[in-house]
N, C-alpha and C positions, 0 to 999 in steps of 0.2 A: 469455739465459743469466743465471742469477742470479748475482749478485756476493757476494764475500765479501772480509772482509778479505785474506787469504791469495793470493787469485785474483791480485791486480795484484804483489803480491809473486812467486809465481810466473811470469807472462808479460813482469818487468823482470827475473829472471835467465834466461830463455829467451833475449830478448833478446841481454842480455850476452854469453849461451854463443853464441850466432849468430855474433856481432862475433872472440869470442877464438878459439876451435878451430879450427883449418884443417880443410880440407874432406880427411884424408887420413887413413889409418889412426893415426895418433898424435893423434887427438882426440879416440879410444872410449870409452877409462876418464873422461875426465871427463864424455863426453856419458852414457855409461851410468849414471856417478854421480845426476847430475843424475834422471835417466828416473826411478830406483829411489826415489828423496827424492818426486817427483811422485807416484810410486805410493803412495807410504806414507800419504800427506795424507788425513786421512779428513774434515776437514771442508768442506762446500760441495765443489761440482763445477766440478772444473778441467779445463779446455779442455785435454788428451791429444792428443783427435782431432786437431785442429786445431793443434796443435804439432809432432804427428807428421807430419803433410801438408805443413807449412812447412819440417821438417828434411828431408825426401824432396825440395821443391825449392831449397832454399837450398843445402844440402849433398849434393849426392848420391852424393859417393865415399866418404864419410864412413857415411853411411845404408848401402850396399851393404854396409861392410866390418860393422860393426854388426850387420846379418842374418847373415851368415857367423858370428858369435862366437858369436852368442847359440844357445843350447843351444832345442832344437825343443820341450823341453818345460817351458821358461823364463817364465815369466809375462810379463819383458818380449818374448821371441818373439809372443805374443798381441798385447803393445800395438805392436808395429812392423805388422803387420798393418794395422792401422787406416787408414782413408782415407777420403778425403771431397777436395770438392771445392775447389782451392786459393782459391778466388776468396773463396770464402765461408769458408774458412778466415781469411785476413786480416783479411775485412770481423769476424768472428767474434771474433778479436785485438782490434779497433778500429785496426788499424796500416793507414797511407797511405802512398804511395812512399816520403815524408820519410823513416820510419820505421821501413823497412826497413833491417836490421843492414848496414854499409856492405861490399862488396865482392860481396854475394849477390846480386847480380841486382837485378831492378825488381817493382815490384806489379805483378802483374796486373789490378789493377784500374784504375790508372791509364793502362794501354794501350788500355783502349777508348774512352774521350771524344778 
């Protein structure tokens, strides 16, 4: 995937958001914040997919309540959609156990070895 300046700034406040929002309805407005700033970024191609697929296992009460809000003909409706396979979503990140947001579970990738 091509790098851009903006790209590691974007996936160190995904990051961040991962660590601060509880996985529960009162973490929506800042995760949607967040979603709609990602959407806007027009330059170089930021990893969506693969942040999408990370909030659907890191947070998944959080992600459920989020599809319920979001209006069906929403632009962000379209990017919750989005999926791809977690494993390779991480590797995709460059993130390793370490560096998964602390509370959310484990890589996947480091379960196989």
């Amino acid at each position: 995937m091509e790098d851009h300046p903006g790209r590691l700034k974007i996936v160190n406040q995904f990051r961040l958001l991962l660590e601060t929002v509880r996985d529960d309805k009162d973490g929506m407005v800042e995760t949607m914040d967040f979603l709609y700033e990602v959407m806007r970024e027009k330059q170089g191609v930021l990893p969506i997919t693969e942040m999408i697929t990370v909030l659907k296992h890191v947070k998944p009460v959080l992600f459920q309540h989020l599809r319920r809000a979001v209006a069906l003909t929403s632009r962000l409706n379209l990017v919750l959609q989005l999926d791809m396979n977690v494993e390779e979503a991480y590797r995709r990140l460059d993130w390793n156990n370490e560096e998964i947001p602390s509370g959310s579970g484990t890589c996947p990738l480091e379960s196989k070895e």
